[in-house]
N, C-alpha and C positions, 0 to 999 in steps of 0.2 A: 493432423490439423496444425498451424502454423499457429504461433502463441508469441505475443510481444509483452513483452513482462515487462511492465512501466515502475522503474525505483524513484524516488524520491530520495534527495540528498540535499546537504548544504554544510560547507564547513567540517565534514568528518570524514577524510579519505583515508583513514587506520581502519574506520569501521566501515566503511563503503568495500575496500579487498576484502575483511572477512565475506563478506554477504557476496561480492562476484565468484568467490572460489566455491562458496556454495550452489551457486549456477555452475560452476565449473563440474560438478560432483552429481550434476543431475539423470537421474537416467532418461527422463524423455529430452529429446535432442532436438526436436524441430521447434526453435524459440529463438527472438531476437530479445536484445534488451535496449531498451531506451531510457537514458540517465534524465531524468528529469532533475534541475539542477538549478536553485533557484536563489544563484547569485554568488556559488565558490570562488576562489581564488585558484592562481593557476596550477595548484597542487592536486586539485580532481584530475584536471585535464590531461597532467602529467601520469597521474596514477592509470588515468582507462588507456590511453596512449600504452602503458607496460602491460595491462592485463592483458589489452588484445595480443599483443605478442606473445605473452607466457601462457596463455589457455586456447586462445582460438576464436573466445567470444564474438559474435557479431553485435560491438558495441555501438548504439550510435549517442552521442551525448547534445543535448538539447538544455540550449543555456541564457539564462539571460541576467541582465544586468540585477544588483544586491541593492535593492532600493524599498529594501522593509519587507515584511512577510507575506510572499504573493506564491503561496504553494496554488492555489487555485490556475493561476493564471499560467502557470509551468506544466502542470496537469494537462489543462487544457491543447499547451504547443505539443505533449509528448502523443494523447492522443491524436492528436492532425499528424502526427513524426511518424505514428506507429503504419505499420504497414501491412501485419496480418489483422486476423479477420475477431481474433477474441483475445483479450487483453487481459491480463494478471497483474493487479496492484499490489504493490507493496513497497517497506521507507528503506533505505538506505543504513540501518541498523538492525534487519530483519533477515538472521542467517533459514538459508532453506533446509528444507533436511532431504537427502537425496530422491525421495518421491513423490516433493511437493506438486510438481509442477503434471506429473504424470499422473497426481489425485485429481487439481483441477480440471484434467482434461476429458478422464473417466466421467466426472460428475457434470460437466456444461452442454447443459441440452439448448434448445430455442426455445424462449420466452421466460428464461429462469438470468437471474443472477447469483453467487456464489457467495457466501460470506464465512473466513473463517476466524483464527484467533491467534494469541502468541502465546510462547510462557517467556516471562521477565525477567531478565537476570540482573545480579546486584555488581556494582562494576568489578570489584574483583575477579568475578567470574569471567566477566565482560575479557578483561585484559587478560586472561588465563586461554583463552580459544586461541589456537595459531594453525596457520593452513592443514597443517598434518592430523589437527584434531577433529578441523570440517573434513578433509577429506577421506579421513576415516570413520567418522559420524562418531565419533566417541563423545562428542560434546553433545550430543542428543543423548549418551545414557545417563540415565539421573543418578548412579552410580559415582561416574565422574563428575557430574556435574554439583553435584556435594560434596565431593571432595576437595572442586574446588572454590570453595566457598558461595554453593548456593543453601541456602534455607529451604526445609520444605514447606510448604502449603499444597492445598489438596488440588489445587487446578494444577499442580505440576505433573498430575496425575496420567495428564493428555498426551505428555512424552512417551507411555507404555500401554497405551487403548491400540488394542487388535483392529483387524479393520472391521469384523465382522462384529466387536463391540463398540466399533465406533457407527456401525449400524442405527445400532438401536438408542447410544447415545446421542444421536440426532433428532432421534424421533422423538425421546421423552425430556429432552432437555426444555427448564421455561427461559431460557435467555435469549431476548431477542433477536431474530436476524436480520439486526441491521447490516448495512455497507460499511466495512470498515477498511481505511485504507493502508493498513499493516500487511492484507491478508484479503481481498477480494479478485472477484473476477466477473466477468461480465462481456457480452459481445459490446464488438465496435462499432456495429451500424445501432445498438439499443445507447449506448455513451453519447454520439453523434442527434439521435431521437431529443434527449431533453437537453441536447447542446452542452452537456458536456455540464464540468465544474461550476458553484453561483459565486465573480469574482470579488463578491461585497462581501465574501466571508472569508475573513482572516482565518485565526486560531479558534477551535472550538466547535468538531462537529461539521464540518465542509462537508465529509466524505458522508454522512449519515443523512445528511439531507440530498445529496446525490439519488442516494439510495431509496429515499422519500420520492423525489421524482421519476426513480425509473418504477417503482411501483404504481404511482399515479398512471404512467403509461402502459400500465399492463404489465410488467416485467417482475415474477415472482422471487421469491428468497427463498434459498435451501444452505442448509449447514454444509460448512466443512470443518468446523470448528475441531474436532477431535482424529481429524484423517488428513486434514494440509498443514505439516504441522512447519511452525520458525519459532527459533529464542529470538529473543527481543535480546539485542548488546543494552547495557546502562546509560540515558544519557539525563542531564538538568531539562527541566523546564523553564525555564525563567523568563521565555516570552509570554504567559499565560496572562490575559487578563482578562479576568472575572466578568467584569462589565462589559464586552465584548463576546465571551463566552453568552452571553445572559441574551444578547444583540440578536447572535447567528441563531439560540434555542427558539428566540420569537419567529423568527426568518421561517425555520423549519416546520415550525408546528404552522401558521400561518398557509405556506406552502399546501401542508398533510391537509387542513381546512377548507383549502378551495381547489384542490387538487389540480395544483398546478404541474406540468411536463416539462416546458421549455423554461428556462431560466431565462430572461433578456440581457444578462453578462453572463457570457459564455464563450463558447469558441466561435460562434458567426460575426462577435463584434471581437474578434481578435485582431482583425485585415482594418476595421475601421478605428481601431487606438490605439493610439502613440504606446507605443511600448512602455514609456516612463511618468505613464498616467495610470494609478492605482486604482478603481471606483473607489468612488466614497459612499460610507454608508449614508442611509437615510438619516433626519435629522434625531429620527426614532424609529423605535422597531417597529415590525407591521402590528395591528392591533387584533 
């Protein structure tokens, strides 16, 4: 099965090569990637330019103008970009670990979507990974990875679940299975079903209300939290804002309430708006 693994980027192409060479290192083979890329400078462009040539990748990079935070609306181009038939989400600081991609494709049945998870790393760590550590997966053992300066906590736990204990930690786990877009997957004609991305949502939960409407349409949740495994590289948050976050949670629940499918900002009003027209939210959130 052909698999386009949609990345999400902006501004980080130190930490967008570790995460390709991590594709580079994968063992299931039949995958495109599609850079969803929502407004870099011409230092991405340069970098996927080099990877194609040093790995083989079949990169295609999907770009568009840096005009505030419109990951929704970049989502949406890379899904119309993509060209096989089940899609794998996840950001641009998201290294795989060599059987991410070959978990995904064991576990995607019809009428299911896939949700998994990351472990975090602190940036020392972050800047301690260099291709020979992805490519030998040594930055997956937690061994290494406290040596080079991670901290434990017990979800780092998820680095050393067997598969047949990641079995049954799927089954007894209470953490929701939402869509998260570090670490999901999902076919392309059920994405295309609720139109894809809702572009009135900035920061704060876009991808989980995604996941709200592919359930509204029928489309089930199954873990892969402890079997598709990626370190999260370090980065700031400093675009977070609160009251926005608080905007998109109304958006969502609202949504989950009248069980809504299609978003009306999506990818069908992609062809009908200016490219360098953001939506604006409502004057207030839905009630």
């Amino acid at each position: 099965m052909r698999v386009a693994v949609i990345i999400t980027t902006y501004k980080a192409p130190r930490w967008l090569e570790k995460v390709l060479w991590g594709y580079h290192a994968q063992d299931y083979r039949d995958f495109e990637i599609v850079i969803a890329d929502d407004g870099s400078p011409p230092a991405t462009a340069q970098l996927l330019e080099r990877m194609r040539a040093e790995t083989g990748l079949p990169i295609r990079h999907v770009w568009q103008a840096d005009k505030g935070f419109r990951k929704c609306r970049i989502l949406n181009k890379a899904i119309v970009a993509a060209e096989a038939p089940y899609l794998v989400f996840t950001d641009g600081d998201c290294i795989p670990r060599r059987d991410f991609l070959a978990t995904h494709v064991a576990a995607a049945a019809p009428g299911y979507y896939l949700s998994g998870s990351y472990n975090k790393l602190p940036l020392t760590t972050s800047r301690a990974i260099g291709r020979e550590d992805i490519l030998t997966q040594r930055c997956f053992d937690l061994a290494w990875l406290k040596a080079h300066g991670l901290v434990w906590q017990r979800k780092n736990g998820k680095l050393n679940t067997t598969l047949r204990a990641a079995h049954w930690m799927h089954a007894m786990t209470l953490t929701r299975c939402n869509f998260k877009g570090a670490n999901s997957s999902v076919w392309r004609e059920d994405a295309l079903r609720v139109n894809g991305f809702d572009e009135r949502m900035i920061w704060g939960g876009l991808d989980r209300e995604f996941g709200v409407r592919l359930i509204n349409a029928g489309v089930r949740p199954r873990h892969v939290r402890y079997s598709a495994i990626v370190v999260h590289l370090h980065h700031d948050r400093s675009y977070v804002d609160p009251e926005r976050v608080r905007w998109n949670r109304a958006l969502r629940q609202s949504v989950a309430r009248e069980g809504i499918v299609e978003t009306p900002h999506g990818i069908k009003q992609l062809a009908s708006t200016a490219d360098d027209v953001l939506h604006a939210p409502d004057a207030a959130p839905p009630a």
